[in-house]
N, C-alpha and C positions, 0 to 999 in steps of 0.2 A: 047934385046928383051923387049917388053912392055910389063907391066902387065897383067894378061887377066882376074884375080879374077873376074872383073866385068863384063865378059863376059855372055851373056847371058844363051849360049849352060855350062858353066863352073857352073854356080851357078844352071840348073837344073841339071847336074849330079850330083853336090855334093848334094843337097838336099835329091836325089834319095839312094844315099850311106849313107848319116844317119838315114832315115829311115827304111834301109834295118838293118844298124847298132842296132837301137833299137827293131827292130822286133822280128830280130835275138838273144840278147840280156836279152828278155823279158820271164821269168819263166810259166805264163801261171798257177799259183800255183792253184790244187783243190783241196778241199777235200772234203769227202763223210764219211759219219758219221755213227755208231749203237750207240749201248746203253754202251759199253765198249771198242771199238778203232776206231782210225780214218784213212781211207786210203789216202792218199798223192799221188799226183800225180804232175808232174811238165813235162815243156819242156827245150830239152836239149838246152846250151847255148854254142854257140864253146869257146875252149879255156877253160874252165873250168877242172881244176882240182880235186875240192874237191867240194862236195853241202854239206853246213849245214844246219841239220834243227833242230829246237828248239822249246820247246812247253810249253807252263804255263798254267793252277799251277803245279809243280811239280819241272819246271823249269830243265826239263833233253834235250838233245839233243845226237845227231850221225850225223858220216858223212860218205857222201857216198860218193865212187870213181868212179862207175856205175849205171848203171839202171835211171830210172827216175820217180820211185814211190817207198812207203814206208808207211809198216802201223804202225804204232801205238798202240800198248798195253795195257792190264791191266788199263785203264782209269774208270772213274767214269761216271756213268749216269749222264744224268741231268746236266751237267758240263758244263759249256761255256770254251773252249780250245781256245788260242791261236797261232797260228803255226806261223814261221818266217823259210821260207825257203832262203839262201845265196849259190850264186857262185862264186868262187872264183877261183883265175889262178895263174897258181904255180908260180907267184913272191907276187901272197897274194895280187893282187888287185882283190876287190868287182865287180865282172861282173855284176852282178845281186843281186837282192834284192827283198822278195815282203811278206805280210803277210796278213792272213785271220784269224778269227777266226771259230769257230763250235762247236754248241752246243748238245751234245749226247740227242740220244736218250732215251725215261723210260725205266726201266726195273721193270716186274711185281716185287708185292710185296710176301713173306712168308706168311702163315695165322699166326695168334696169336697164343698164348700158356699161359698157366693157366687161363683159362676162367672160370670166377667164377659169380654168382646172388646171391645178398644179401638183406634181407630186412632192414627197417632203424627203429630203435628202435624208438616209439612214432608216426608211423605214416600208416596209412592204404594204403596210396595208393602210393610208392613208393617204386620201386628196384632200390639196386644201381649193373651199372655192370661193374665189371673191368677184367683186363686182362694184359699180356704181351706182350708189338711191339715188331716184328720182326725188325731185322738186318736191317737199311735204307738202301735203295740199291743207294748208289751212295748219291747227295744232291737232289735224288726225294722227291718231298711230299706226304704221306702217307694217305690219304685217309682211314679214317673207319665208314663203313656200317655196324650199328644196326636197328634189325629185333627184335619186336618182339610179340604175342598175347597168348590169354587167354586159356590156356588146357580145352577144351569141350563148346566152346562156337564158336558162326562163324560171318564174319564179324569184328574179332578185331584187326586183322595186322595191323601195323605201322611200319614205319621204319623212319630213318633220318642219316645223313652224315654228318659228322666232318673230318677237318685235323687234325693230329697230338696231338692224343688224347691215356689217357690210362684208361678211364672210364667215363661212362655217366651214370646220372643221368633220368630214366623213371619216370614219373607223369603221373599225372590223372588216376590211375590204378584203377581197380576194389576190395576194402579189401578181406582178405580172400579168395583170387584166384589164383589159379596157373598158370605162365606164361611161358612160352618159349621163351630165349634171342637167337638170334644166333647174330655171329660177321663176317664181311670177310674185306677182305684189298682190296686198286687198287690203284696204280699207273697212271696210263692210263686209258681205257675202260674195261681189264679185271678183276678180281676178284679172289682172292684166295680162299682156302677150306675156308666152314664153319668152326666153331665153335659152339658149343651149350653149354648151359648149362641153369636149370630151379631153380626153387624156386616160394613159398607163399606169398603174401605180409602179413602184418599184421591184425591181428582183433582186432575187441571188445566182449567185454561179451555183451551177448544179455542183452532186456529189461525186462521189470517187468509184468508177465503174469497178463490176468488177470483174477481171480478167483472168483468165484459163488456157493453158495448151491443152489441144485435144490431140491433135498428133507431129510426130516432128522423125525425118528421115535424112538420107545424109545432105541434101540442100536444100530441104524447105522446111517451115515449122508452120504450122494451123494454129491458131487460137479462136477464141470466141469471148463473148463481155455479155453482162446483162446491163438494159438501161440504170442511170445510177438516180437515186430520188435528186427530183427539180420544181420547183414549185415555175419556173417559166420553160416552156417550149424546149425541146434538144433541137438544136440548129446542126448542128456539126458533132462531129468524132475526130480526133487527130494523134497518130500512132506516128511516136519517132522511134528509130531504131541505125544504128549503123549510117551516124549523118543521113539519113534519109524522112522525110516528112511525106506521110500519108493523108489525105482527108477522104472522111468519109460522109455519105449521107446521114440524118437522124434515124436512120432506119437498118444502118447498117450492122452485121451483131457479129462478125466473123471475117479473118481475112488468111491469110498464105502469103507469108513471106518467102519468095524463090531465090533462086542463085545464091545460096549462102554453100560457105566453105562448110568441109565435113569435120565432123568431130571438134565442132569451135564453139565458143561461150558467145550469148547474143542477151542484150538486156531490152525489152521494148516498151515503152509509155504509151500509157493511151488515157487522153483525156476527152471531158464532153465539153460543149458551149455550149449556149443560153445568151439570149439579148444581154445577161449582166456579165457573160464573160464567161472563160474557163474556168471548169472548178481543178479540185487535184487530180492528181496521174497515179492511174493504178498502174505497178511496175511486177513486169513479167522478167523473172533470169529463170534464161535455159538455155541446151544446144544443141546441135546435130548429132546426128548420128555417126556411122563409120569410123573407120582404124585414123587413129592418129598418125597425120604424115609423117611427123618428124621422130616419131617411135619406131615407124615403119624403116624412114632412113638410116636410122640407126642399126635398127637389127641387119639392115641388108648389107651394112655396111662391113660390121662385125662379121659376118658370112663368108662376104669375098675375102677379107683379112686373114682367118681362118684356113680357106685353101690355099690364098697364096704360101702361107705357112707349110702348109702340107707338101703343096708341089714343092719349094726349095729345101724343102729337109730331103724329100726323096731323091729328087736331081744331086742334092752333097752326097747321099750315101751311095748313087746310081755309080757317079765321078769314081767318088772311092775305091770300091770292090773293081773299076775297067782298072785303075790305077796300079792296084794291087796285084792285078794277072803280068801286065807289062816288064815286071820287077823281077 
């Protein structure tokens, strides 16, 4: 018998039989992905006795003797997997072979925990804010969203978005104002709970008022002050004068110092306060009115001196002239 390899009808059956070969063969391997397992799916390959499958990082595997899908476990978000599905025929030859990988899905993130706002010593217009990250879920990236504006003021909201952060630094603040931080977390599109937490920035001592007599008589003097610039609240006014301390309301613009001596020199301080303290003392010299006492005692003094003069000159030459008739 002749050969027939070359046969035409002979070389399309065979063709037709290794395709069917490979078809058959052919694992078909899928997989379909969440945020923490992978489900497998495969087609059956005749002859097969055992399917391995194997997956990295982790680097674990199982094998099955049935079925022809398999999920996948306790996986990490965010994780690019690699799967390698084998079939195998119980004298241990490789029927099949095929390998995908799959990258999980996010999974939301926890909100924070110790959420704190601090002010930063030497400086008016910054908070610092920090806080504790939650548990990474998987090798997602963590996303955090700070919020925040000024307690009794409208129009100050701001926000801004950092990855993989445990504290941000706020500027451009307003001194001496109260702000409201919140924090949340995301993964993906959604957002965890807030967090809040507030605090003051920092002040300064106000400035140097400033100060006027409007009128002054012989024991009292009037003055008056304009507010002095403060970038915190005027709490107080405090006017010394003559060991004596005054306080005043922040509202207070004008006072009358009484029972002062006449015609005498009086010097008076007057400064503001502010939560950061007192700022400088604007200084008032001035003083009464009326005749100077001790001028006054003098001249009255010289006065009587004067007549007593007068009358003993006259009484010596009164004496003389009776003296002189006697004779």
């Amino acid at each position: 018998m002749g050969n027939n390899s070359s046969h035409p009808a002979f070389v399309a059956s065979h063709s037709t039989t290794e395709r069917e070969r490979e078809r058959e063969s052919k694992l078909n391997l899928y997989l379909k992905g969440g945020s923490n397992s992978i489900d497998v799916f495969w087609d059956e390959v005749p002859n097969t006795t055992v399917y391995t499958l194997s997956w990295t990082p982790s680097s674990n595997s199982v094998n099955r003797t049935d079925n022809s899908k398999y999920k996948i476990q306790s996986l990490s978000p965010c994780t690019n997997y690699t799967v390698t599905l084998v079939a195998i025929s119980e004298n241990s030859t490789v029927l099949a072979s095929e390998t995908k990988c799959k990258t999980l899905s996010k999974e939301n993130s926890n909100a924070v925990k110790n959420m704190a706002v601090n002010s930063v010593e030497g400086n008016i217009t910054i908070l610092l804010a920090s806080w504790t990250p939650p548990e990474r879920p998987g090798n997602c990236t963590v996303y955090y969203r700070i919020t925040w504006s000024a307690i009794g003021f409208v129009n100050t909201t701001q926000t801004d978005e950092k990855p993989e952060i445990s504290n941000y630094t706020i500027t451009g603040l307003k001194g001496c104002t109260q702000y409201n931080v919140s924090v949340v977390t995301r993964t993906d599109t959604s957002y965890s709970n807030p967090r809040h937490s507030s605090n003051n920035t920092n002040g300064r001592e106000p400035g140097k008022p400033s100060l006027k007599q409007t009128s002054a008589d012989k024991h009292s003097i009037t003055m008056k002050w304009t507010k002095p610039e403060s970038i915190c609240a005027i709490t107080l006014y405090q006017l010394i004068y003559d060991d004596k301390i005054q306080n005043f309301s922040s509202g207070k613009r004008y006072y009358t110092a009484t029972r002062l001596s006449q015609h005498s020199k009086y010097t008076f301080k007057l400064k503001a306060n502010n939560d950061a303290g007192f700022g400088e003392a604007a200084i008032l010299d001035t003083m009464t009115t009326g005749v100077d006492p001790v001028a006054v005692g003098v001249g009255v003094g010289v006065s009587v001196g004067v007549v007593l003069l007068a009358v003993g000159i006259a009484g010596y030459i009164y004496r003389d002239k009776i003296k002189n008739r006697c004779m």
